[in-house]
C-alpha positions, 0 to 999 in steps of 0.5 A: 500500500502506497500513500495515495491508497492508504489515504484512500483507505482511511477516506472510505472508513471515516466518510472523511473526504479524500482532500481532508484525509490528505491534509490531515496525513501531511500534519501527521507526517511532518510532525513525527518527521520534525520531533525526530529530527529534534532527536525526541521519541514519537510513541504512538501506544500500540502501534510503535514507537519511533527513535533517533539513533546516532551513528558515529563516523567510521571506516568502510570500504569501497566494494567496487575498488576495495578502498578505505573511506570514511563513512559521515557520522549519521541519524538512523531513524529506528522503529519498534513495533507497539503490542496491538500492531504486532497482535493484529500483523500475526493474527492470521498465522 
């Protein structure tokens, strides 16, 4: 599911214009997006909790010539799966 569908989606369950849908989701989006990158959490209960996580610089290697570089310290965004999502995604098994 892309985007589009899934705003499509919640559209059709709520009876919520598609227009609103979209706006409603692009506020969501960018807020979680603009606390990350305060380095604060998003924990939304039951469904997951999302984290900043520094990687500090280092040495990699170059696969196609095998040199040494070095790789730009970085923020990895890490998500971890609340209990209500995990239930309902292994319900069917």
């Amino acid at each position: 599911m892309n985007r589009i569908e899934l705003e499509a989606a919640v559209a059709e369950k709520t009876g919520i214009s598609r227009f609103h849908v979209t706006d409603v989701a692009d506020a969501v989006f960018s807020t979680i997006a603009e606390t990350l990158a305060r380095g604060e959490p998003v924990r939304i209960t039951g469904f997951a909790t999302f984290t900043v996580k520094d990687r500090a610089e280092r040495l990699g290697k170059n696969p196609k010539t095998g040199e040494t570089i070095k790789i730009k310290r970085s923020r990895k965004v890490s998500l971890r799966p609340g209990k209500d999502l995990t239930e309902t995604v292994n319900a069917g098994l």
